[in-house]
C-alpha positions as a LaTeX table, in Angstrom:
\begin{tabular}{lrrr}
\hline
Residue & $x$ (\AA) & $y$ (\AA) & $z$ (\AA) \\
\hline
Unk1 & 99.00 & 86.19 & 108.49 \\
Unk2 & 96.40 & 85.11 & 111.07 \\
Unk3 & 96.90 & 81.57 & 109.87 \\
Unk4 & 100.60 & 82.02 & 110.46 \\
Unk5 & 100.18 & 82.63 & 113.89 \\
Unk6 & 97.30 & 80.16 & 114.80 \\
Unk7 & 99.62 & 77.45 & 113.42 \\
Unk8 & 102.32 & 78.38 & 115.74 \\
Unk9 & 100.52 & 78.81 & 118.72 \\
Unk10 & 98.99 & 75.48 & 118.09 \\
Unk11 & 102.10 & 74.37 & 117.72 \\
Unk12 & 103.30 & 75.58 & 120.90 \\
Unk13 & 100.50 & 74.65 & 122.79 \\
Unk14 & 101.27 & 71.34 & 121.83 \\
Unk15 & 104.62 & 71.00 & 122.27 \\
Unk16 & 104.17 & 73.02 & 126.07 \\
Unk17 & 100.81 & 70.53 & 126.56 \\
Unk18 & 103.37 & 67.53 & 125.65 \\
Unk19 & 106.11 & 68.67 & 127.90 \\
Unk20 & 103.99 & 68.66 & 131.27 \\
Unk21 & 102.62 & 64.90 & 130.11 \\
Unk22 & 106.70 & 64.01 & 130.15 \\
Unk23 & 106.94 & 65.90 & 133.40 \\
Unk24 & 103.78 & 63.73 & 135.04 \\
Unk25 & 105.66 & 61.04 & 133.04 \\
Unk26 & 108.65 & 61.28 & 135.06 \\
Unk27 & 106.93 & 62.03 & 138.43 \\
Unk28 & 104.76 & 58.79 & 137.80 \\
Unk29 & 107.78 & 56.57 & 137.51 \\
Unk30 & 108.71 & 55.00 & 140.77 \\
Unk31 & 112.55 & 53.71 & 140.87 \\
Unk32 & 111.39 & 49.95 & 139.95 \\
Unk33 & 111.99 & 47.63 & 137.56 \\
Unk34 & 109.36 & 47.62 & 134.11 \\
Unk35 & 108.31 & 44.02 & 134.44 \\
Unk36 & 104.78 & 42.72 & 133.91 \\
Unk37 & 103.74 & 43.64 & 137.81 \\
Unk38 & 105.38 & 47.20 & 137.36 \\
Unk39 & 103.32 & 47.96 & 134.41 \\
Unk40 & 99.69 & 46.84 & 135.91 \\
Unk41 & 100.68 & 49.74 & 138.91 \\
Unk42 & 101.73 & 52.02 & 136.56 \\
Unk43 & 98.71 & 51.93 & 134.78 \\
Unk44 & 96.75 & 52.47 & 137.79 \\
Unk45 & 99.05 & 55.43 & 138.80 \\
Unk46 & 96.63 & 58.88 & 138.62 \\
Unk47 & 100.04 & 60.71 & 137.71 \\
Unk48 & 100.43 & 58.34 & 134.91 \\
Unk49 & 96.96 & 58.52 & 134.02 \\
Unk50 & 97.29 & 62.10 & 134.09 \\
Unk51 & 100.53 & 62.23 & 131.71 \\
Unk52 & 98.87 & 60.23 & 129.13 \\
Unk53 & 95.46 & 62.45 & 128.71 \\
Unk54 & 98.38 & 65.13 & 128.19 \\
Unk55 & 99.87 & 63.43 & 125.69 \\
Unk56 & 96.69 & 63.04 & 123.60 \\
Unk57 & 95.69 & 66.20 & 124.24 \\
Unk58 & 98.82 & 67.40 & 123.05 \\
Unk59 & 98.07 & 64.91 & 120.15 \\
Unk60 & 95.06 & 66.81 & 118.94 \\
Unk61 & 96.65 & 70.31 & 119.27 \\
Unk62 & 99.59 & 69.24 & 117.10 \\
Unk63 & 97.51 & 67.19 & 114.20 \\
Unk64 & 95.69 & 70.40 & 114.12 \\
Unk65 & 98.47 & 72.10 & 113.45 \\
Unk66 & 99.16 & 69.50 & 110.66 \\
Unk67 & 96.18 & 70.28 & 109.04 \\
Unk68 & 96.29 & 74.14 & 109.15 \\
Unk69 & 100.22 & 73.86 & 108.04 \\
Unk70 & 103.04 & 72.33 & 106.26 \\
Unk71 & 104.58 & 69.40 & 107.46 \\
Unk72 & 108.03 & 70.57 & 107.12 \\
Unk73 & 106.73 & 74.04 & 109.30 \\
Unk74 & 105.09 & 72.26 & 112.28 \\
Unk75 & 107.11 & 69.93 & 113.01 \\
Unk76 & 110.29 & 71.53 & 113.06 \\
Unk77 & 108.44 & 74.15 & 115.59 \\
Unk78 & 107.18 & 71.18 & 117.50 \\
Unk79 & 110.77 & 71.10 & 118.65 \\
Unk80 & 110.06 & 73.78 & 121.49 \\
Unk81 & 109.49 & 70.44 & 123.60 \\
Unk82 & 112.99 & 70.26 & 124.32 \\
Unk83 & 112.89 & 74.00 & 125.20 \\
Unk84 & 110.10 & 73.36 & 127.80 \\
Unk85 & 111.57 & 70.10 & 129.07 \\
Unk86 & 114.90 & 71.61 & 129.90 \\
Unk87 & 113.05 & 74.56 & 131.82 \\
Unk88 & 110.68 & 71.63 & 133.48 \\
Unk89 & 113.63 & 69.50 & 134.26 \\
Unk90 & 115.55 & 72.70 & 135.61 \\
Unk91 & 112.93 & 74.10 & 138.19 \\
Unk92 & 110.43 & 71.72 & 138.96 \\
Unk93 & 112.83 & 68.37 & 138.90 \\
Unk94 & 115.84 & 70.27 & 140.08 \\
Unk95 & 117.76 & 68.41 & 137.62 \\
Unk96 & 121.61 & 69.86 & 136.65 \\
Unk97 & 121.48 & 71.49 & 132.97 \\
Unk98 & 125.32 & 71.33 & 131.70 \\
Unk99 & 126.38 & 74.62 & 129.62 \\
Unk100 & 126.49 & 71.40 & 126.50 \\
Unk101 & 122.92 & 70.38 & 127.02 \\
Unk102 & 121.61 & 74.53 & 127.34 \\
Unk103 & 123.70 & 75.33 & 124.56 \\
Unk104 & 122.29 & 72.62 & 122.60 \\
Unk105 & 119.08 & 74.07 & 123.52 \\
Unk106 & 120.11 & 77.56 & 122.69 \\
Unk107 & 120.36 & 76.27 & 119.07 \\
Unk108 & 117.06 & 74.68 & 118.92 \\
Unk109 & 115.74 & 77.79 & 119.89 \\
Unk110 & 117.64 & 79.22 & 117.08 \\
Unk111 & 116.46 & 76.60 & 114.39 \\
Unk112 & 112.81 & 77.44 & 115.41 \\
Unk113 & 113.18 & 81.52 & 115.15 \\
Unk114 & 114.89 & 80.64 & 111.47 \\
Unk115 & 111.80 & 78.47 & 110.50 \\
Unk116 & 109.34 & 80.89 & 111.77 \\
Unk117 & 110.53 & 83.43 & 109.68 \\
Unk118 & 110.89 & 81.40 & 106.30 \\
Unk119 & 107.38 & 80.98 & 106.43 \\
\hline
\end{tabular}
């Protein structure tokens, strides 16, 4: 049982770890065009910087939960991304969620309680 739950907090960790690199991802991006020049400032950019040490960190957490767990477990619960984007975008972006794209959410949510319990 302790297994069980180690995998899915690994999971989550990841997936939550992974959703603040998107958020510095998004902060990072100034409104110009990805050319060459673009990409040489954006890889200077500390928020950028920042987003990708997320990522891998959120790399590690989730191939650890790969090796504790079933593929077809872990990855499905890796899904809680989109749960933690959506709340990101919502309050810290201020970004309009549509009834659709919460909904849509909803049932993610939904997918991931079903898997948790199959296992």
């Amino acid at each position: 049982m302790l297994d069980e739950i180690e995998i899915i907090a690994i999971t989550f960790a990841s997936a939550f770890i992974s959703s603040v690199s998107q958020y510095f991802f998004k902060r990072g991006l100034p409104r110009i065009n990805l050319d060459l020049a673009s990409m040489k400032l954006l890889l200077k950019s500390r928020v950028m910087i920042l987003g990708a040490a997320l990522y891998l960190v959120s790399l590690v957490f989730y191939l650890e939960a790969l090796r504790m767990g079933q593929l077809s477990f872990v990855y499905p619960t890796f899904a809680s991304v989109f749960v933690f984007v959506l709340i990101f975008s919502k309050f810290l972006l201020h970004e309009e969620i549509s009834w659709k794209r919460a909904g849509g959410v909803l049932l993610i949510m939904l997918g991931i309680v079903l898997i948790a319990f199959s296992y």
